[in-house]
Each structure stands twice: as C-alpha cells, then as structure tokens.
N, C-alpha and C positions, 0 to 999 in steps of 0.2 A: 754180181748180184748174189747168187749164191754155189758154194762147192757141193758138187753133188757126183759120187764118185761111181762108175759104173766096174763091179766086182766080176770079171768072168773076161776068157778067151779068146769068147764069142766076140766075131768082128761087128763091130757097132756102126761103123760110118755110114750105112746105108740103113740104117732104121730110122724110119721120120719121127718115130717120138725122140729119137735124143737128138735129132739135127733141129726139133723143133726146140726143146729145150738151149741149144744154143744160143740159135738165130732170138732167144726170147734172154738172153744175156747172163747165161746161167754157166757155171765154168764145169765141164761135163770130163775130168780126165777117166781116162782107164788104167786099172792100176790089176796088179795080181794080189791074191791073197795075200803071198809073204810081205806086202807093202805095207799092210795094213796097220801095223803094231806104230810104224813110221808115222802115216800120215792120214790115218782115223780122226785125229784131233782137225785136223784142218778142215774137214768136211761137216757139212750141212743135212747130210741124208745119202744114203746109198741105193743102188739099183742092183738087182742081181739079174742076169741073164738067163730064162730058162728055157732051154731048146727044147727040151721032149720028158715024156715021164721018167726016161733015163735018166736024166740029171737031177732029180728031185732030192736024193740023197747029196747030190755035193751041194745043190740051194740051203737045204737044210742044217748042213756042215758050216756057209758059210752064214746064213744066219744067227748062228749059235756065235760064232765067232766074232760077228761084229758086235754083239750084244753084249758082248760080255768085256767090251773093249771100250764101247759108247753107249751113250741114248739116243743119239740120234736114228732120223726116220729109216725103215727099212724098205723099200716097197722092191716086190719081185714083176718081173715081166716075162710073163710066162708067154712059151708058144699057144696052150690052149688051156687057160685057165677054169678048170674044173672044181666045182663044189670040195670033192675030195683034195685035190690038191692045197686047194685055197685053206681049208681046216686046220691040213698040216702044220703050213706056213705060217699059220696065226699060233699056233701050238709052241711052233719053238722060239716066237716071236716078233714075226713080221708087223708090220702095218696096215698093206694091200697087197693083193696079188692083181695084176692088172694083165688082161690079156692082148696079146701081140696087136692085136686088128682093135685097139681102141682108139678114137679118131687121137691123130697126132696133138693136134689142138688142144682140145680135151684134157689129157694128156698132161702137156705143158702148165695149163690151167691149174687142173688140182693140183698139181707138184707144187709152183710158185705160190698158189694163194696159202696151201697149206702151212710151207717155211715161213713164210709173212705172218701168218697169226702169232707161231709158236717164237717169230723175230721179238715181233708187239710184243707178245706176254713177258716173253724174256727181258725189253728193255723195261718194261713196268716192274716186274720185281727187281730188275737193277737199283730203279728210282726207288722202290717203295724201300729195299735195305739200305740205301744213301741216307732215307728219310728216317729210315730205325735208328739208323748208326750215328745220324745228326741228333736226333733226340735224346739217343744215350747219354751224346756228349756232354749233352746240354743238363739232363741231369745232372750230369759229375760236377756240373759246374754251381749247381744248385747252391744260396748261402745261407744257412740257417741261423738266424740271432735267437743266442739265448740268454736272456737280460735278468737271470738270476744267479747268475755269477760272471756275468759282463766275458761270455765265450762266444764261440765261432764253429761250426761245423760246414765244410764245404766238400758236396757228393759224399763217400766214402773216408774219407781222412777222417782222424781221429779229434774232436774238439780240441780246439785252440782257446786257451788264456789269454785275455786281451784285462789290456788298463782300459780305468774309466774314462780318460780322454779317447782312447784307441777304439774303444767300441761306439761309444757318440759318435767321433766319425764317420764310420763303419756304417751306421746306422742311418743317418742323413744319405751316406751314401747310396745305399740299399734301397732308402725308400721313393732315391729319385734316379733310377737306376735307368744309365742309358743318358742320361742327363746332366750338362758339364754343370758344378758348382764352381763357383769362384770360391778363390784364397780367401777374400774377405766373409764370405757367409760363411768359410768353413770355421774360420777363424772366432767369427761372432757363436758359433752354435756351441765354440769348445771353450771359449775364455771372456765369451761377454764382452763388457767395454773395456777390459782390462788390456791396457798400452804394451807394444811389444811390437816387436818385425812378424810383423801375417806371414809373409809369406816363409821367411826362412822356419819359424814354429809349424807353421802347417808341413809343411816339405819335410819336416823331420820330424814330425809324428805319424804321418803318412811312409817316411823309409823304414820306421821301427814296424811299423803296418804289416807292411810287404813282408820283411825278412820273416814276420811268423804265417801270412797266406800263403805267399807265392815259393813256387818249385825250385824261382831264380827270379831275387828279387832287383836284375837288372834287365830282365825280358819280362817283367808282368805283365800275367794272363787276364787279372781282376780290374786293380785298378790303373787305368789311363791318365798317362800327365796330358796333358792340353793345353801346349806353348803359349803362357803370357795369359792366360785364361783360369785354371785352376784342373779340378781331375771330376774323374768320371769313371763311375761304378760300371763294367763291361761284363755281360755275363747271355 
C-alpha cells in the first residue's frame, strides 16, 4: 500500500501504532539515517521515533535531513508530545508530532487516509499534465490555410509554399478533417470533368503534398492513405 519508513534505533516491534500500520498493509521498514540518501526516494512518508526531551535534538537533526532530501510526509512520535516540543518540530519542518499513547487505530487512520488524498492529488496532476501535454501536441499539430498566396502553416514551422492544385486539396482536406474523401471527389474538386487516371493524379499530388508537410513523408503524421478508399486529413 504504502512505504513509510520509520528513522531511529529505537526498537519498533512492540509499538502498536506501527504493528497497526502493518496489519493495515502498509510496508513499515527501519532504516538508519545513513540509508537515507539510498532509499528516501522509495518512501511515502517517514516516522521519527522520539524517546524523551533528550532526543529532541537528534529528531530535529533528522528532520532537517529528510527535508532536504524529499517532500514527503514527516510525522514525529514522540514519548510526550508537548506544545513546546511540537513548535519545534513544525519549525524545522515536520507535519505532526503525535504522542506515544495515541490510540493505535487512530493512528493508522490519519497516516493512510492522509498518503491517499496526497496519492489522489498526485494522480490528478499526473492526468491533468497528460492532458496539458496532449493539448500542446495538438496544438503543434494545428493547420493554418492561408489562401493569399496558396501557403501552409502547421504549429510552429515556418509557412509552407503550396501550388494551387496542392493547396485545394489541402483544403477540402482540412475542412473535412477526420473524414475519408475518396480519390474520385478529390479528383473532381482538383480537375473537374477533366479525363485522366484519379487515382494515380491524386496519389501523386497528395506525395508532392507530404514531402513539403510531413517530417517523413513515408510515416505521415497529417495526411492518412485509406486502402482502396482515398485519404483523410488526421490531426
């Protein structure tokens, strides 16, 4: 479910908040500080162990330390979590300080529900930059007809010089975009009733097409052939 690393000496196996976080499916190792640089990255959130005001200073040490190594959660378990302690530990950048005697339950509860929300969040800006990044593309892919001097701009590239058969095309293509034409309408839209082979004349005003859109005009990204059918404007 989740890595959640407990930082300190301090023997753990007999605390019921981390045997509760176990039993509640949560992968709980003990590591020492020098691990940290190692395997920080793997974890979910950290626990610091804090036996007495004695040790406030190494808590403090090792908060500093995780902090500056992740973002992930900090939470301290102190033996007697006092107002003054708790400040501290928010000071040098903790989460919670949670004291010893809090029900185990409990416990278990705020930890898991916590990593779950900032899970959620986390896959929602995954989705939401999938969704940036799909748009951008789509931009880039954007085709601008410009029919004062029969040109082509597509995203970012610099305008393309098209003939006037080339940009007709082009342009039946665009405005049924997504949508196969047949050879013959492409045919009739570029030469009328005028007799000729459709499809070899389309096929080869459509390659001179390509070599000035596409990046590689035998992987085109724009326009789609569509076996025995004719092509279609993809974008």
């Amino acid at each position: 479910m989740f890595n959640i690393a407990v930082v300190n000496d301090v023997e753990i196996s007999k605390l019921e908040c981390i045997s509760e976080l176990k039993e509640g499916g949560c992968l709980v190792p003990q590591i020492d500080s020098g691990e940290l640089d190692e395997r920080i990255s793997e974890m979910n959130a950290v626990i610091i162990i804090e036996s007495g005001l004695e040790d406030i200073g190494l808590t403090c040490e090792l908060i500093v330390k995780v902090r500056s190594l992740s973002n992930c959660f900090i939470w301290v378990l102190s033996e007697e979590s006092t107002k003054v302690k708790r400040v501290i530990h928010l000071q040098f950048g903790e989460d919670t300080t949670f004291d010893s005697h809090t029900d185990a339950y409990e416990f278990c509860l705020f930890i898991t529900k916590t990593l779950e929300r900032r899970s959620g969040r986390q896959a929602n800006q995954d989705k939401n930059e999938r969704t940036k990044q799909s748009t951008e593309a789509e931009k880039a892919f954007e085709i601008e007809l410009i029919p004062t001097n029969f040109s082509v701009k597509i995203g970012e590239k610099n305008e393309i010089a098209l003939t006037k058969s080339e940009f007709k095309i082009l342009k039946l293509l665009s405005d049924r975009k997504g949508e196969a034409i047949s050879y013959e309408e492409l045919y009739k839209n570029i030469w009328g009733k005028e007799k000729g082979d459709k499809k070899y004349r389309v096929a080869s005003l459509i390659f001179h097409l390509r070599k000035k859109l596409e990046d590689d005009s035998f992987e085109p990204k724009y326009i789609r052939t569509l076996r025995s059918k004719g092509y279609m404007l993809f974008n």
